[in-house]
BALOMAR-437687 format. One line per 3 residues: for each residue z negated, y, x negated of C-alpha. Coordinates in nm, 2 decimals, m for minus. Each point is the difference from the previous one (the first is absolute). Layout:
BALOMAR-437687
Z/Y/X; ... $
This chain:
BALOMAR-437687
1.49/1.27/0.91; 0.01/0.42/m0.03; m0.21/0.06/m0.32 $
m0.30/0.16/0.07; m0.08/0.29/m0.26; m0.36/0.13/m0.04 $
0.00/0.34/m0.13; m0.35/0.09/0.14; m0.25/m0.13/0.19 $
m0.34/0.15/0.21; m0.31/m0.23/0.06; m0.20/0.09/0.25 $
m0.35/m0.02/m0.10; m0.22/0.06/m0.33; m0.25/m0.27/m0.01 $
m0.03/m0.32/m0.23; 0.32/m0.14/0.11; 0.21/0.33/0.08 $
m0.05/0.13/m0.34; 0.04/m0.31/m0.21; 0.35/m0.05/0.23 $
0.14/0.35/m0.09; m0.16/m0.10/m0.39; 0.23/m0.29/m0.01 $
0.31/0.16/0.15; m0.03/0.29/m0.29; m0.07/m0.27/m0.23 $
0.36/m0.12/0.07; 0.11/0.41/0.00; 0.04/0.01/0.37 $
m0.14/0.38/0.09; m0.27/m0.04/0.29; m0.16/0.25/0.27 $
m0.34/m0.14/0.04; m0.12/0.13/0.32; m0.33/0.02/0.13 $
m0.22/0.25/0.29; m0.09/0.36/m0.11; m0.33/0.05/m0.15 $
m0.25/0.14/0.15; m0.16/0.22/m0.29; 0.24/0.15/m0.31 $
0.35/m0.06/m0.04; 0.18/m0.16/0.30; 0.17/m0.32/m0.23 $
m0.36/m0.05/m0.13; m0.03/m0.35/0.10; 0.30/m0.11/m0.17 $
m0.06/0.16/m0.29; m0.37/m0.13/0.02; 0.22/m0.31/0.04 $
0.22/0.02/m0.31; m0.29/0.10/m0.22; m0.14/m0.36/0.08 $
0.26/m0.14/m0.08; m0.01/0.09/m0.38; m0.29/m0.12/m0.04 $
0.02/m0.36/0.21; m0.06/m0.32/m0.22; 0.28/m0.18/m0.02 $
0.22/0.32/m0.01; 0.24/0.02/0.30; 0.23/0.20/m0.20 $
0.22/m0.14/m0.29; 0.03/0.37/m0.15; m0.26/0.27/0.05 $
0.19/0.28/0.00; 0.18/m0.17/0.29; m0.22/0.17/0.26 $
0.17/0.29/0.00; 0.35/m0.25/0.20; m0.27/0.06/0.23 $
0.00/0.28/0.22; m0.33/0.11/0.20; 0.10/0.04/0.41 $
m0.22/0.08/0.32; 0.13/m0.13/0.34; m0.09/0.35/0.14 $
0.25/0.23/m0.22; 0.23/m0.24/m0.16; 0.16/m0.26/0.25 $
0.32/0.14/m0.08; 0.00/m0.19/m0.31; 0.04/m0.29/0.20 $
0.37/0.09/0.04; 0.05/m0.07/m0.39; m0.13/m0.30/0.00 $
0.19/m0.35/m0.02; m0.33/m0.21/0.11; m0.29/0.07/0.17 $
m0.31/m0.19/m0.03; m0.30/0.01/0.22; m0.33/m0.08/m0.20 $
m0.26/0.17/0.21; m0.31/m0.20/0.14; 0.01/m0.30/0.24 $
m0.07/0.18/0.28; 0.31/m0.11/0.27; m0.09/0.37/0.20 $
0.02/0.17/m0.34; 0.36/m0.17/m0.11; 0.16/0.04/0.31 $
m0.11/0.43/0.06; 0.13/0.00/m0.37; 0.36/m0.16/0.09 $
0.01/0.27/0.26; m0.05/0.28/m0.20; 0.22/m0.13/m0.29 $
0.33/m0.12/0.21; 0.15/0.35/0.05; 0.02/0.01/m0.38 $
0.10/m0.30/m0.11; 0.33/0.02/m0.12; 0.27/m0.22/0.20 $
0.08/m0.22/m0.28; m0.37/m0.08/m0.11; m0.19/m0.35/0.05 $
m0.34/0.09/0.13; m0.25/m0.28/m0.12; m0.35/m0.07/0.10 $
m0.22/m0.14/m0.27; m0.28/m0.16/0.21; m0.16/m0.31/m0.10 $
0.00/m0.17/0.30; 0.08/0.23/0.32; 0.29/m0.10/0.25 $
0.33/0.20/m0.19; 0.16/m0.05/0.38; m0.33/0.16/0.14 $
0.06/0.29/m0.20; 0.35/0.02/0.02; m0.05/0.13/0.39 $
m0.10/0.34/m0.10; 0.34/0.05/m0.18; 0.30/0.14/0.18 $
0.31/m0.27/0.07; 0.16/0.10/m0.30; m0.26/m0.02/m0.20 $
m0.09/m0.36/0.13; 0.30/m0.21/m0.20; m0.12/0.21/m0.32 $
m0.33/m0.13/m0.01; m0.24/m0.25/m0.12; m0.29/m0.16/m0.24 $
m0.03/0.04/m0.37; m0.32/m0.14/m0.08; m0.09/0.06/m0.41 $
m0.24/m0.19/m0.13; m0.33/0.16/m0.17; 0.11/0.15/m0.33 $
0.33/0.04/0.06; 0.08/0.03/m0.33; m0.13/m0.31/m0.11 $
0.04/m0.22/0.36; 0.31/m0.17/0.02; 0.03/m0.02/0.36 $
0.13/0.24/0.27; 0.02/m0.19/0.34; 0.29/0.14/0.24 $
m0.03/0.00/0.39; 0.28/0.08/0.22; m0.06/0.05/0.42 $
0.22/m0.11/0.25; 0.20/0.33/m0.05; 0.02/0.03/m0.38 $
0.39/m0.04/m0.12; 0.00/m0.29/m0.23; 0.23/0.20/m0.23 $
m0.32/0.28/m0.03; m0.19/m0.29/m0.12; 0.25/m0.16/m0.27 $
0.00/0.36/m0.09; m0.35/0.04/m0.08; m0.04/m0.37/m0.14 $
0.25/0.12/m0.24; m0.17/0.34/m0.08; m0.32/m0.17/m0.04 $
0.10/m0.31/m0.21; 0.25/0.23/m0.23; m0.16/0.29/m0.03 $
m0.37/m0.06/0.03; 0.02/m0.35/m0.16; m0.19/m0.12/0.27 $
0.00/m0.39/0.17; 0.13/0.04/0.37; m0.13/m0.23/0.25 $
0.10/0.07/0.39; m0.29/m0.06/0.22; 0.01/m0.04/0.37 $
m0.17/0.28/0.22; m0.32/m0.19/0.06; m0.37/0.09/m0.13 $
m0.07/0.07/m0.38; 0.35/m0.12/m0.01; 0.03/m0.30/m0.28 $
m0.21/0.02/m0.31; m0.30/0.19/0.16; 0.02/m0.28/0.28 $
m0.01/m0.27/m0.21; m0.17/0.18/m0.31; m0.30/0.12/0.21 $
m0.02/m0.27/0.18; m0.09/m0.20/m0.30; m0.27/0.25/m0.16 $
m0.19/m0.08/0.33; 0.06/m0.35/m0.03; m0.10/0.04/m0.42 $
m0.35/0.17/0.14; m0.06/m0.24/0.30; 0.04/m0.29/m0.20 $
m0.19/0.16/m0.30; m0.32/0.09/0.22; 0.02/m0.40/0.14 $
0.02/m0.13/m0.33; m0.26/0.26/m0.19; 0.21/0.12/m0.26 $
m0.05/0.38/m0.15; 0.25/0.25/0.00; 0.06/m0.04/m0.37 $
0.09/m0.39/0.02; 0.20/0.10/0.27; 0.21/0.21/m0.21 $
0.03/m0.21/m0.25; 0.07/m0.29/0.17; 0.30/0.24/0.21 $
0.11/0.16/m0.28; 0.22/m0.11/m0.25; m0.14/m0.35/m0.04 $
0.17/m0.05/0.34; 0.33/0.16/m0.06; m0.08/0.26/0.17 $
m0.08/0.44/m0.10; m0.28/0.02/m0.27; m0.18/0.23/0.25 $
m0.10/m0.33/0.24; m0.07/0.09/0.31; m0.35/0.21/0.00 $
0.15/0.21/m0.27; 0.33/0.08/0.15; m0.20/0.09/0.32 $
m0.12/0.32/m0.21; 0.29/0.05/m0.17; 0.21/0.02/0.36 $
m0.34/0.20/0.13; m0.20/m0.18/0.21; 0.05/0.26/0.32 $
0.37/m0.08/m0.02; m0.09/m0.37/m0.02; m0.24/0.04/0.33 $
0.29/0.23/0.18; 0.28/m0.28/m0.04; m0.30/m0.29/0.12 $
m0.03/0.23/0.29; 0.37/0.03/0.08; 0.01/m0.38/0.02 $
m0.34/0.01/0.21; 0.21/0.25/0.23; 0.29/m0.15/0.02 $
m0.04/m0.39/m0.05; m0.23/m0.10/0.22; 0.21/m0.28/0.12 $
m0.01/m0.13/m0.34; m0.13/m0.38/m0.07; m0.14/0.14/m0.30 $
m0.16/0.31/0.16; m0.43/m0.12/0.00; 0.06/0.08/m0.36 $
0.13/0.32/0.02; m0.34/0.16/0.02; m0.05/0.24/m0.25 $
m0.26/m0.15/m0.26; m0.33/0.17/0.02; m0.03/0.06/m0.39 $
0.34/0.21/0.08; m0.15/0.22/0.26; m0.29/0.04/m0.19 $
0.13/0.11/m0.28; 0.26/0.26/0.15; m0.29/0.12/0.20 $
m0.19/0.10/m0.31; 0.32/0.20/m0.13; 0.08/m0.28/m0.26 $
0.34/m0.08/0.04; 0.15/m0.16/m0.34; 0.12/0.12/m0.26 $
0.06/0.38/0.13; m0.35/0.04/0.11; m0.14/m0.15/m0.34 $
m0.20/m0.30/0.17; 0.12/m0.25/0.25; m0.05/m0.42/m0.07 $
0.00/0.13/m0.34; m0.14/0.29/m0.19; 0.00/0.16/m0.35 $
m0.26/0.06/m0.22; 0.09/0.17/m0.32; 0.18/m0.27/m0.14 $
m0.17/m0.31/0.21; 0.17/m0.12/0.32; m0.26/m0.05/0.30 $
0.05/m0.24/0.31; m0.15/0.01/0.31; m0.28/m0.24/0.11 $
0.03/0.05/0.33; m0.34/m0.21/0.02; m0.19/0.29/m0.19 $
0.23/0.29/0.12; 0.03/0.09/m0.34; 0.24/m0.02/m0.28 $
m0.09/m0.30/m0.27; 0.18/m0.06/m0.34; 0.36/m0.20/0.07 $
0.17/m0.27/m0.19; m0.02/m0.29/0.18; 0.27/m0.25/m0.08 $
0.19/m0.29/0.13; m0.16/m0.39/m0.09; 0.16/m0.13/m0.30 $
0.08/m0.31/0.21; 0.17/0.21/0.26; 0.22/0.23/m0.28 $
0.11/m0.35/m0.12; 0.14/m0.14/0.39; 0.19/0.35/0.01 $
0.23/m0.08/m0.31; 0.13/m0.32/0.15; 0.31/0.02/0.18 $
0.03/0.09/0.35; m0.02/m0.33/0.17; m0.30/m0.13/m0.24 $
m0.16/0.37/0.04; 0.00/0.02/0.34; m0.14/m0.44/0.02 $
m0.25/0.09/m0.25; m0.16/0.32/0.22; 0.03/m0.16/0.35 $
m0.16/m0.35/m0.09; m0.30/0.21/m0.28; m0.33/0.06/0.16 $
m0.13/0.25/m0.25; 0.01/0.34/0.19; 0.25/0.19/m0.13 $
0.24/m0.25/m0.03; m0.06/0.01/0.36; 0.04/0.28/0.09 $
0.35/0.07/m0.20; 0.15/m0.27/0.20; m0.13/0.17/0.35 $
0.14/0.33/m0.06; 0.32/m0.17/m0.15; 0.07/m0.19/0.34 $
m0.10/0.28/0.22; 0.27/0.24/m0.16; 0.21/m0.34/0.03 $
m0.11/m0.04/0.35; 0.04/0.39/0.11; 0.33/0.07/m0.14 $
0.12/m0.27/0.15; m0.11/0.05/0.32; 0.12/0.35/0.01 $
0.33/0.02/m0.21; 0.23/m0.03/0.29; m0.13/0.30/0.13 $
m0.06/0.22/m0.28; 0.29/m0.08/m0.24; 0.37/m0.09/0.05 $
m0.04/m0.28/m0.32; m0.30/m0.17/m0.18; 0.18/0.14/m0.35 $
m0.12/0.34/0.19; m0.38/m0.09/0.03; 0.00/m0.14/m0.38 $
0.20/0.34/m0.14; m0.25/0.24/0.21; m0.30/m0.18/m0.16 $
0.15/m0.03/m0.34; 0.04/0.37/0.01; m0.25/0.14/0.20 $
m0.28/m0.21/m0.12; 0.08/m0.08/m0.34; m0.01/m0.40/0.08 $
0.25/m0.20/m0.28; 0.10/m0.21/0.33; 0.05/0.04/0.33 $
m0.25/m0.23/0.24; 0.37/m0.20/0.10; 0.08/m0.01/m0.37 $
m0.31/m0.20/m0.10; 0.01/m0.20/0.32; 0.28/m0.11/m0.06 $
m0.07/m0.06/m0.38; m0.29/m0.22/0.11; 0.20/m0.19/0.22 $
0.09/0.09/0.30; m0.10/m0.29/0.26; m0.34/m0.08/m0.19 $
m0.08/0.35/0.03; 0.04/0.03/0.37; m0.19/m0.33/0.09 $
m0.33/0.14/m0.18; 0.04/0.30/0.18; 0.09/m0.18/0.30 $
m0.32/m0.24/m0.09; m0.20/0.35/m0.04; 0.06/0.13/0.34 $
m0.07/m0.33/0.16; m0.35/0.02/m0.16; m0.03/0.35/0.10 $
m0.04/0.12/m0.39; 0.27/0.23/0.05; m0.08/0.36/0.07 $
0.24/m0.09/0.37; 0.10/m0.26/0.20; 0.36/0.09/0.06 $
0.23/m0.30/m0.12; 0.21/0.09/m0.26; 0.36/0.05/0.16 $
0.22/m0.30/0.07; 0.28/0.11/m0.28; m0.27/m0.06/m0.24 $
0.01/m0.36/0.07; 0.33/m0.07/0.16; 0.37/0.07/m0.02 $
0.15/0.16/m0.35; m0.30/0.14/m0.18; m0.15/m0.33/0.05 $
0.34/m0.18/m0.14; m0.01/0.23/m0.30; m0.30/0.02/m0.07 $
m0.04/0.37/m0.01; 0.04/0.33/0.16; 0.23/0.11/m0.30 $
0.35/m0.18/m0.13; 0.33/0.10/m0.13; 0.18/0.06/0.33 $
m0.28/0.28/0.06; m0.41/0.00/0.14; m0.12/m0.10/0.33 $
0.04/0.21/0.29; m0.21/m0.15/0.29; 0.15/0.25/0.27 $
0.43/m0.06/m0.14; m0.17/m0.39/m0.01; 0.22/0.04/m0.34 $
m0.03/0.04/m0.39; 0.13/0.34/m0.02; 0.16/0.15/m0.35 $
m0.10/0.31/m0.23; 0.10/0.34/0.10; 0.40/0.07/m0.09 $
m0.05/0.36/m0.08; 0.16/0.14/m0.27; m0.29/0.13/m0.16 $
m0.14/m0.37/m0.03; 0.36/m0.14/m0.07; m0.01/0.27/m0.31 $
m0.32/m0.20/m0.14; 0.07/m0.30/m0.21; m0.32/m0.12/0.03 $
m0.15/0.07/0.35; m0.35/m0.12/0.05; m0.01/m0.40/0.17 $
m0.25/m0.18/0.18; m0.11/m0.35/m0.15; 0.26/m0.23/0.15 $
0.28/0.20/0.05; 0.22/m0.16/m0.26; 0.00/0.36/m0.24 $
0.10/m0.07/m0.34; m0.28/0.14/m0.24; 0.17/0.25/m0.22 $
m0.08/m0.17/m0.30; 0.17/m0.26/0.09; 0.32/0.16/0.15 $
0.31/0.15/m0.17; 0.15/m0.24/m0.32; m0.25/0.00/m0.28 $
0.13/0.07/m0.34; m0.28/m0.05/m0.23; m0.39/m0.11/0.04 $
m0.28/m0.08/m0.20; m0.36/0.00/0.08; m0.07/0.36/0.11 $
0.36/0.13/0.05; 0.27/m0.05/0.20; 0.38/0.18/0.00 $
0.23/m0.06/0.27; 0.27/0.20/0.17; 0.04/0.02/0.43 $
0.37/m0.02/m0.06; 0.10/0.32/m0.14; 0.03/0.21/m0.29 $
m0.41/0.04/m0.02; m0.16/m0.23/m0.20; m0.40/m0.04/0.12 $
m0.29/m0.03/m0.26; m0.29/m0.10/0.20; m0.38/m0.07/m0.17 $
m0.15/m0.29/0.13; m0.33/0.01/m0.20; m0.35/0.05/0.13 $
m0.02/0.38/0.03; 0.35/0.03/m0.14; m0.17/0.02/m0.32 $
0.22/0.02/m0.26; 0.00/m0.27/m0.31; 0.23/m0.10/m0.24 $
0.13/m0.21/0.27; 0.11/0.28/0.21; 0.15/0.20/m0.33 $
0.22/m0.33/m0.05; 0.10/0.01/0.39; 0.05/0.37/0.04 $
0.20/0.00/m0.38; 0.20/m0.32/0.19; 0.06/0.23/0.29 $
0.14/0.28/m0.19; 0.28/m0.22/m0.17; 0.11/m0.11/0.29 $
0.00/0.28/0.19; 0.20/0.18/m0.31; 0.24/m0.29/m0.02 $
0.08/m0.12/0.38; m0.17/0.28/0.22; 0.03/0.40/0.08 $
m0.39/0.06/0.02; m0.35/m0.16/m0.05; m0.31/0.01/0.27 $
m0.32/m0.09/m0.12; m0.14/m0.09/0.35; m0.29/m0.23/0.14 $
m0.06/m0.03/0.38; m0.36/0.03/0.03; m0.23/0.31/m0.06 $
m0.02/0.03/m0.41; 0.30/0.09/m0.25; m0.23/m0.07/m0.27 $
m0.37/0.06/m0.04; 0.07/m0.02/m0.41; 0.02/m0.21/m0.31 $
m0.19/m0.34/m0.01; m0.22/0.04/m0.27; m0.17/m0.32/0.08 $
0.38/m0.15/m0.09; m0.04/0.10/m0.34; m0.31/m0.12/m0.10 $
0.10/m0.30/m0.13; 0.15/0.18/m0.23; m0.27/0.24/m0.09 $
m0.20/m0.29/m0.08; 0.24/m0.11/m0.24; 0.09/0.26/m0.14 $
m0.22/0.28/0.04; 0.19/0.38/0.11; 0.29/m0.08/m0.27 $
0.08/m0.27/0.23; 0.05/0.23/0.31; 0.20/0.25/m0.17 $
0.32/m0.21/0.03; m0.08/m0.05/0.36; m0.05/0.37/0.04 $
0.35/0.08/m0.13; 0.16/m0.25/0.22; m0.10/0.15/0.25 $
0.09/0.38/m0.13; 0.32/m0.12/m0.08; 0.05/m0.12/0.40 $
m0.08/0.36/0.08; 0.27/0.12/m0.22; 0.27/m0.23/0.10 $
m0.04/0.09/0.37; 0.00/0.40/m0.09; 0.34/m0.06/m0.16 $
0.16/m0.29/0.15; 0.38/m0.01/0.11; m0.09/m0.01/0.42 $
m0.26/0.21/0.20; m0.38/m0.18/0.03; m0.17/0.09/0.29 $
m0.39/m0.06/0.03; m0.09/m0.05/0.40; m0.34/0.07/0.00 $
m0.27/m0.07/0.28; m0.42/m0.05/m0.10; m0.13/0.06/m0.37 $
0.26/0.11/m0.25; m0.29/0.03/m0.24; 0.05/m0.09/m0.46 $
0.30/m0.16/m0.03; 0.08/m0.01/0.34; 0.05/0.38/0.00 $
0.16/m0.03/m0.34; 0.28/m0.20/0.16; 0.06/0.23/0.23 $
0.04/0.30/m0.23; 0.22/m0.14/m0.20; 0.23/m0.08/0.30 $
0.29/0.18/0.02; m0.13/0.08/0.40; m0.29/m0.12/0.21 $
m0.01/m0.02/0.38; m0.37/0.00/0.09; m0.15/m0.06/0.30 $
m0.28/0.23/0.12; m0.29/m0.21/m0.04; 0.10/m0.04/m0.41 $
m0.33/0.08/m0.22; 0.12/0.09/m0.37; m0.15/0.05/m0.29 $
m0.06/m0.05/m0.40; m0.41/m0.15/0.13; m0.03/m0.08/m0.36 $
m0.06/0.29/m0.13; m0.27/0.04/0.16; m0.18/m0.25/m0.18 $
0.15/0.12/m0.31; 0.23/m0.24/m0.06; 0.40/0.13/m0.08 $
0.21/m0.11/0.23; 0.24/m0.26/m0.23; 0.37/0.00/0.15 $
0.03/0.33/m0.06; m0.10/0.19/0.34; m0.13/0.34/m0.24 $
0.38/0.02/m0.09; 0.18/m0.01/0.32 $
């Protein structure tokens, strides 16, 4: 495969999503014309730099470095199309308005240079659709790139070729997108809302169906959705406003539109707190009131009873909190067989995302490890709905949905498909193995994508059932104790990984990290201090040494304290390079080990930072001195 350099890129369109994409693309030093129409009062790039101005002051910043901004360069489609010419990839981020998209792909292809992908970032029009207004040789250049709202923070960017995209143009762009926007690539097939707005939407209007029929409050909802489920913190009314509830109501409409031979489509009808709610302007989070609205410091829900906005906090049942941390199999028992309400209700909007993905993978995905990545991604779940299917056992799970639809308490009547319940995935018990997931329309497991970029990864994300080896327990471990582990993958790198709660660090993790620089100095070239999930270290674990507080008082720490002082030291002068990768809170200690690393490789979401001086405290391994 011809590598694909991006030098410079132009997006097409300076509204919530258009700006945040060219955001994240300087955020990664990629220059960016940010295009948008002429304005019709002052200065003719006014709407961009209207545009740009927002974004320095949107909460969660969409740009890494302020002074970033200026990679971005103001442009007008009426006096600067030319700059098109420069540009490596072109991204289309205007309104979903079909008419709109395809007079703009007129008007740009003239000036698109021959080399460029052209790439439409609709939510959920047909790519092939709007690949007719493009000339023939624009055609094989072209497809989706859906981001996912932020783009900074969203880990998914869904790809869609047409019948005339090159599949070399999209290994291209997979590879662009995965290596330099550090971005999770799922390929969708050309069909409406593509994969995790199909599914994903599809299951907020099942969540608010099957809220209304079992009475629960947007609050309980949440909670109930949220975290407590394995799922985004947000839930599901919250993440409404946070999306914006008029882009929520256009992608419902593109399925009302467009999928009107769907068994599921009766409950595609926009909800009527939604339209009410857009039509008095309140839209989420951007409009300052949607199912949710702030007070000075107090958070309001709607009651759509009164029309009004009533104090929130309503919580999950202590009796349900306690069936969600069983395992899977018992979880799932527990929720289906409960008659309290909102046990209830879980299990009804856990089968009909069972019963809908099934029902429609064959058509909307080329694998089931597709459908679990795009909602892993896009929707912040911690599994995908094959994942913990499969968890909670596989046939069981498909007779009570089975049983459901027979009773007609499923949201449709369509049978699930026979692969469900015959053939491999019933032999396996699963959608996902080691030879590779389920593909219902190959009527094969099919295997991971062999692109270099992924073959580059050591640890590529799995699906539950795929055999993966965790990374903590790969490689050949070389010492361990409680919180600590070093291990080497076979080289000349020796691997320090933290495997406390927080990555806090005790005298536990001095002892391991100490353990790991003697080996490293005597058998290895270099020393990684490296976890694989989201925190380097959040800090030392006071609560470790109060037991010795107690007995001793502050004389007792002191030793402890110089321990750990003396770790710093070592790894500023040992014999072989230690390198701190860093991703999540680097905050105390966690920050002090990574100044007094000889380098550190930190990935963009890193948060840094001595925090305890800001209650006064000094920080102890010696961060004031590096």
């Amino acid at each position: 495969m011809d590598k694909f350099n991006v030098r410079k890129v132009a997006v097409l369109g300076a509204g919530v999503m258009g700006a945040q994409i060219a955001a994240h693309l300087v955020n990664v030093k990629v220059p960016v014309v940010l295009f948008d129409l002429s304005a019709k009062d002052g200065p003719k790039n006014g709407i961009v730099t209207k545009a740009l101005d927002g974004l320095r002051k949107l909460r969660p910043s969409p740009i890494g470095v302020a002074d970033d901004v200026a990679l971005i360069q103001p442009a007008n489609y009426d006096e600067h199309l030319g700059l098109l010419t420069q540009c490596d990839l072109v991204i289309e981020a205007i309104a979903e308005r079909m008419d709109w998209k395809l007079d703009l792909y007129k008007k740009i292809a003239p000036h698109v240079a021959p080399h460029a992908i052209l790439a439409s970032n609709t939510s959920g029009l047909s790519i092939t659709q709007l690949s007719q207004a493009l000339p023939a040789e624009m055609k094989p250049r072209f497809c989706g790139i859906h981001f996912f709202n932020p783009p900074r923070y969203m880990a998914l960017v869904e790809l869609i070729p047409t019948p005339t995209t090159k599949p070399e143009i999209l290994d291209q762009l997979e590879t662009f997108v995965t290596t330099g926007l550090g971005k999770s690539v799922v390929r969708a097939k050309d069909t409406p809302n593509f994969i995790a707005n199909r599914v994903g939407i599809a299951g907020m209007l099942a969540t608010m169906v099957e809220a209304e029929k079992f009475g629960l409050g947007f609050d309980v909802v949440d909670d109930l959705t949220g975290k407590k489920l394995g799922r985004a913190s947000s839930g599901t009314f919250r993440t409404a406003d946070v999306v914006g509830l008029d882009t929520m109501a256009h992608v419902i409409k593109t399925m009302q539109d467009n999928l009107r031979g769907d068994p599921f489509y009766p409950h595609f009808a926009t909800p009527k707190v939604l339209a009410a709610l857009i039509d008095k302007g309140a839209l989420g989070q951007k409009s300052g009131a949607g199912f949710y609205k702030k007070v000075g410091k107090d958070i309001l829900r709607l009651d759509p009873a009164k029309g009004d906005y009533v104090a929130a906090g309503g919580k999950a049942e202590p009796i349900v909190e306690r069936m969600l941390k069983k395992p899977a199999a018992e979880r799932l028992k527990l929720l289906r067989e409960s008659s309290h309400p909102q046990a209830q209700f879980l299990w009804s909007i856990l089968r009909d995302g069972f019963h809908y993905a099934a029902v429609h993978l064959e058509s909307i995905a080329d694998s089931a490890r597709d459908v679990d990545f795009a909602m892993r991604w896009g929707f912040g779940l911690k599994q995908g709905p094959f994942e913990l299917w499969q968890e909670a056992g596989w046939k069981q799970v498909a007779q009570w949905i089975a049983d459901d639809i027979a009773a007609g308490k499923a949201l449709s009547d369509a049978p699930l498909p026979a692969w469900v319940t015959d053939g491999p995935v019933a032999a396996n018990q699963g959608v996902h193995t080691a030879e590779g997931s389920w593909s219902p329309i190959g009527k094969r497991y099919v295997p991971r994508s062999t692109l270099p970029v992924y073959q580059r990864q050591p640890f590529p994300e799995a699906v539950l059932g795929s055999g993966a080896v965790a990374p903590l327990k790969s490689g050949t471990e070389l010492y361990k104790n409680d919180e600590t582990r070093v291990w080497t993958r076979g080289d000349d790198v020796a691997i320090a990984s933290i495997t406390a709660k927080l990555h806090l660090i005790s005298p536990a993790v001095i002892e391991g990290l100490a353990k790991a620089l003697d080996l490293a100095e005597s058998q290895f070239k270099a020393l990684v201090i490296w976890s694989p999930d989201d925190v380097f270290s959040a800090g030392a674990n006071l609560e470790a040494l109060m037991p010795v507080f107690m007995k001793s008082g502050s004389k007792g720490i002191a030793p402890e304290v110089k321990k750990l002082q003396d770790l710093m030291l070592r790894m500023r002068y040992a014999q072989v390079p230690v390198v701190s990768a860093m991703r999540g809170l680097a905050l105390g200690g966690g920050c002090e080990l990574a100044l007094y690393s000889s380098r550190r490789v930190a990935h963009m979401e890193t948060y840094v930072g001595l925090v305890e001086v800001g209650v006064g405290l000094i920080p102890a391994g010696g961060g004031l001195t590096a």
